[in-house]
C-alpha positions in Angstrom: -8.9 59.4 24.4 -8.8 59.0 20.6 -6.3 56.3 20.7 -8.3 53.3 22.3 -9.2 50.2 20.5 -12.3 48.3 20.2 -10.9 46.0 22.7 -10.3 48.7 25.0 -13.6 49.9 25.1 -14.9 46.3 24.7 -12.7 45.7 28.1 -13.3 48.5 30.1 -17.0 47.8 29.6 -17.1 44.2 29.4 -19.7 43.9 32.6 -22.3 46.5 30.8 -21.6 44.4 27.3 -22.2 40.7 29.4 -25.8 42.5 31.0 -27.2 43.7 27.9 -26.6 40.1 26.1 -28.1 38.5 29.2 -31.0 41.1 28.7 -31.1 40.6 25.1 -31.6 36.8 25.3 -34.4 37.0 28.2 -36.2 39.1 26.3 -35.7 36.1 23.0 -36.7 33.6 25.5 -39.9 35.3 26.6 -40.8 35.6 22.4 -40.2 31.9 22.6 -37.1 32.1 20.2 -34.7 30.1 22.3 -32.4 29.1 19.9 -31.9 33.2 19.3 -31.5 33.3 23.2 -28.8 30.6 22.8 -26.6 32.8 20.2 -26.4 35.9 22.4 -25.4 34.0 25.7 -22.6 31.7 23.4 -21.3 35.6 22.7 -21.5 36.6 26.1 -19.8 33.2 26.6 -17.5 34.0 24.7 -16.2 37.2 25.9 -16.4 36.3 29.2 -14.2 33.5 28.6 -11.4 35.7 26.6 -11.7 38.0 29.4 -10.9 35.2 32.2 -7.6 34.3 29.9 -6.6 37.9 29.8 -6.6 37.9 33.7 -4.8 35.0 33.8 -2.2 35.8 31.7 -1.9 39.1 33.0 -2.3 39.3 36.7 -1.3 42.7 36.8 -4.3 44.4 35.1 -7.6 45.3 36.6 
């Protein structure tokens, strides 16, 4: 599939993407860098929240 766009990809694995910034900021926390740990869930945040406007907008689309 050569045509697909980052968002796309970024779509189709949007669940994987959300779990390895989760993973990524537990392991922050645990080096006691919380504010580091704040910055990956605000992008996960972030994503999740376009995501849930996309289904809104669009119904239609799994």
């Amino acid at each position: 599939m050569p045509d697909e766009t980052v968002g796309e990809v970024a779509a189709l694995y949007l669940g994987n993407i959300l779990y390895a910034l989760e993973r990524c900021a537990l392991s922050l926390e645990e080096e006691a860098k919380p504010l580091d740990a704040a910055f990956y869930r605000g992008i996960g945040r972030k994503l999740a929240d376009a995501h849930g406007r996309t289904i809104s907008r669009h119904p239609e689309r799994p």
